[in-house]
KETOR-513956 format. One record per residue: x negated, y negated, z negated of N, C-alpha, C in turn; residue in one letter. Coordinates in Angstrom, 1 decimal. Layout:
REM residues N
{{X,Y,Z},{X,Y,Z},{X,Y,Z},A},
...
//
This chain:
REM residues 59
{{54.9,102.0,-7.3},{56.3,101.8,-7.5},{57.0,103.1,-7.6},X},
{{58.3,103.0,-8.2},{58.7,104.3,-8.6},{59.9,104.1,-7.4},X},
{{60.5,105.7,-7.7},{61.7,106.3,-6.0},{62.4,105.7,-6.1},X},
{{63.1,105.4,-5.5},{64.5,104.9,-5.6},{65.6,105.7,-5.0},X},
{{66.7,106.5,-5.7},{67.2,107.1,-5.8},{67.7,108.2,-6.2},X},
{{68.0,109.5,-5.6},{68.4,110.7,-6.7},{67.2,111.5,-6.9},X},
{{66.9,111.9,-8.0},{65.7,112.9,-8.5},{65.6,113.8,-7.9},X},
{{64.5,114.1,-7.5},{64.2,115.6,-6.6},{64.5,117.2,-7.3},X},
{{64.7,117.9,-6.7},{64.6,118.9,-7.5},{65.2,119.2,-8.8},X},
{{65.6,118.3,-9.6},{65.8,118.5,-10.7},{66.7,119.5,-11.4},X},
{{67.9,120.0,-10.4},{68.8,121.3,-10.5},{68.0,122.4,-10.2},X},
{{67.5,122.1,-9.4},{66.9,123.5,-8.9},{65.9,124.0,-10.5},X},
{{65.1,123.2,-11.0},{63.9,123.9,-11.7},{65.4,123.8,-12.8},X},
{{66.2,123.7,-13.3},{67.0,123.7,-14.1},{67.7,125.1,-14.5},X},
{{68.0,125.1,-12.8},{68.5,126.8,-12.9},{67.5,127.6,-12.8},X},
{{66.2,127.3,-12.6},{64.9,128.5,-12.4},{64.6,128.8,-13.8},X},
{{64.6,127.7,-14.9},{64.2,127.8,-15.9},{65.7,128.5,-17.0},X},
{{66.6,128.4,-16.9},{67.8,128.7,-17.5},{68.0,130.5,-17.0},X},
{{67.2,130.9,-16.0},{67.4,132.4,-15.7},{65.5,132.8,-15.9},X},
{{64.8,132.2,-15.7},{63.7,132.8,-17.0},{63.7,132.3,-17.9},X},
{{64.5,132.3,-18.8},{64.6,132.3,-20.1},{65.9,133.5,-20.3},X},
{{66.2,133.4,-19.5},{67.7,135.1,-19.8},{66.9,136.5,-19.3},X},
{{65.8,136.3,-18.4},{65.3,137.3,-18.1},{63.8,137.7,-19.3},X},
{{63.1,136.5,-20.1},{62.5,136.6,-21.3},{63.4,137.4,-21.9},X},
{{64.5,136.8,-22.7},{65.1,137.3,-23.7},{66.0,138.9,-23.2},X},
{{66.1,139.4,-22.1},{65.8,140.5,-21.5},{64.7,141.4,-22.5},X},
{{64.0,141.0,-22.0},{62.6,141.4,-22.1},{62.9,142.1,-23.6},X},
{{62.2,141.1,-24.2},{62.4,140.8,-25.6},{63.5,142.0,-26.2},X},
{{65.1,141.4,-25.8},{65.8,142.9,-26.6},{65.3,144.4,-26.1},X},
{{65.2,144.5,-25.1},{64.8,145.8,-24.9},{63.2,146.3,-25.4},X},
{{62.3,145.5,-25.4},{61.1,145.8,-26.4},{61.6,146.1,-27.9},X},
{{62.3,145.7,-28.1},{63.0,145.6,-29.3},{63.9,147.2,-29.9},X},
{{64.8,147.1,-28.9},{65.4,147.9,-29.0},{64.8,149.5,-28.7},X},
{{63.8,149.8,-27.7},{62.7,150.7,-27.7},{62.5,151.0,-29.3},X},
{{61.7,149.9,-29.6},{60.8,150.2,-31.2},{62.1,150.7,-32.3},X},
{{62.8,150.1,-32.1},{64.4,150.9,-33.0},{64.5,152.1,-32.8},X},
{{64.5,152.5,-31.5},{64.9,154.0,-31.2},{63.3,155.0,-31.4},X},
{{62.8,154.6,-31.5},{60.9,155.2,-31.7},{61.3,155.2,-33.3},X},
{{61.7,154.3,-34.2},{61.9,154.3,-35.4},{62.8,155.2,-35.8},X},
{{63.5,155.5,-35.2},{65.2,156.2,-35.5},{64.4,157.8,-35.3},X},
{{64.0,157.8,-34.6},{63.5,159.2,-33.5},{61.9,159.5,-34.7},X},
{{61.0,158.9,-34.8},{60.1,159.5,-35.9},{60.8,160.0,-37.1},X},
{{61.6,159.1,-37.7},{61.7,159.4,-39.0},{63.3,160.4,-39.3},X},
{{63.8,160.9,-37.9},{64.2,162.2,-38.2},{63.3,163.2,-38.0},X},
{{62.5,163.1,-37.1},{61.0,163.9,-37.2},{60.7,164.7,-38.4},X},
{{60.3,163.1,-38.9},{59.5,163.2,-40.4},{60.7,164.1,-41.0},X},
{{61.8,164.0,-41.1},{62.4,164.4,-42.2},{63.1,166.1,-42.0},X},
{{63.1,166.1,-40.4},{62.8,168.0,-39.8},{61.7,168.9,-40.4},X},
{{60.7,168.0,-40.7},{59.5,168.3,-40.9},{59.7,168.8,-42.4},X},
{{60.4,168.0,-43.0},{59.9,168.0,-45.0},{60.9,169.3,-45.1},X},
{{61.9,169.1,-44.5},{62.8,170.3,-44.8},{62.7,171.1,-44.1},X},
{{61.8,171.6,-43.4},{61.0,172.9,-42.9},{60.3,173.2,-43.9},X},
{{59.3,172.2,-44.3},{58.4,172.5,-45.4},{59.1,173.1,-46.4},X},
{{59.7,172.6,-46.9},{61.1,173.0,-48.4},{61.3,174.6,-48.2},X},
{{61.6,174.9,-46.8},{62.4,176.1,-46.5},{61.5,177.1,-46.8},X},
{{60.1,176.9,-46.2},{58.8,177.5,-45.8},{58.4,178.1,-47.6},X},
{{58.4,177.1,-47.8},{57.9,176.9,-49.3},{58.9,177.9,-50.0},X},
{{60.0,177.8,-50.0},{60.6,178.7,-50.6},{60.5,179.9,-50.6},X},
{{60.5,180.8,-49.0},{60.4,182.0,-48.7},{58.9,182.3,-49.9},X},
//
């Protein structure tokens, strides 16, 4: 036979699940946002680099 009356638990895993899923998507932007700034950060690198080369080259 089934309970009779109010559902157990059912707020509780509601809000456990509603704050790991904000702490996933956490996650997530800042993985994210790392690889942007790694992106941003090599390819002024790269481009310190060409125009060293250019300068080099010249002399």
């Amino acid at each position: 036979m089934g309970k009779k009356g109010k559902e157990k638990n059912t707020l509780n895993k509601a809000k456990h699940t509603k704050l790991m899923n904000r702490k996933k998507n956490k996650l997530k932007k800042e993985i994210e946002t790392r690889k942007e700034r790694l992106k941003e950060i090599v390819t002024k690198h790269l481009e310190q680099q060409k125009a060293q080369e250019k300068e080099n080259d010249n002399k």
